[in-house]
C-alpha positions, 0 to 999 in steps of 0.5 A: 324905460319907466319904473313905477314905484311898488305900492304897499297895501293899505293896512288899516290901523288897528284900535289900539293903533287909534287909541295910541295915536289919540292918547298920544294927540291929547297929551301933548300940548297944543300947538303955540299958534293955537294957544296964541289964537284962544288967547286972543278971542278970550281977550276980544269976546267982551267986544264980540258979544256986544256987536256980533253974539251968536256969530263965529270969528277965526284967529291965527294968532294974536289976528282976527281972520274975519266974522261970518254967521257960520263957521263953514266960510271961515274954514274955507277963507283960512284953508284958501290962505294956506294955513293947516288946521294948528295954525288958526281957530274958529270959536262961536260967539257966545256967553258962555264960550270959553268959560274957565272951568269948561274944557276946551273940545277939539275935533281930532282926526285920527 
């Protein structure tokens, strides 16, 4: 004879549940493969923006996964390796991408 395991109702978070959680996600440091990764297209956007400027590059660390016009496939090809989202970046090219006195947005699930 088979148990089924009894589930418990999905309670939704309330928003002070979300804002908790997302205070807690902002002040906390970014994960070291993230900031390995900025690193890393900060030290390459000289060359990028001379031979790819308004394409998107994706980094795991200090390596550039691929080049592509759009940011979807290179989302895809790092999903497709296996990596969680605090394990790579996708930055556009751009002049202004990762200008020192900007803040860095991030896109937070939660």
């Amino acid at each position: 004879m088979s148990t089924v395991p009894e589930t418990q109702p999905h309670r939704p978070q309330s928003d002070e549940d979300r804002a908790a959680a997302l205070r807690a996600l902002l002040e906390a440091d970014p994960p070291p493969m993230i900031t390995q990764s900025i690193a890393a297209f900060r030290r390459d956007l000289p060359e990028l923006l001379q031979k790819h400027r308004g394409w998107c590059v994706a980094y795991h660390g200090d390596q550039r996964l691929g080049l592509a016009k759009r940011e979807t496939p290179l989302y895809q090809q790092c999903l497709a390796r296996g990596l969680s989202r605090d394990e790579f970046v996708v930055c556009g090219i751009d002049p202004t991408a990762l200008d020192p006195d900007d803040e860095i947005e991030a896109t937070l699930d939660v």
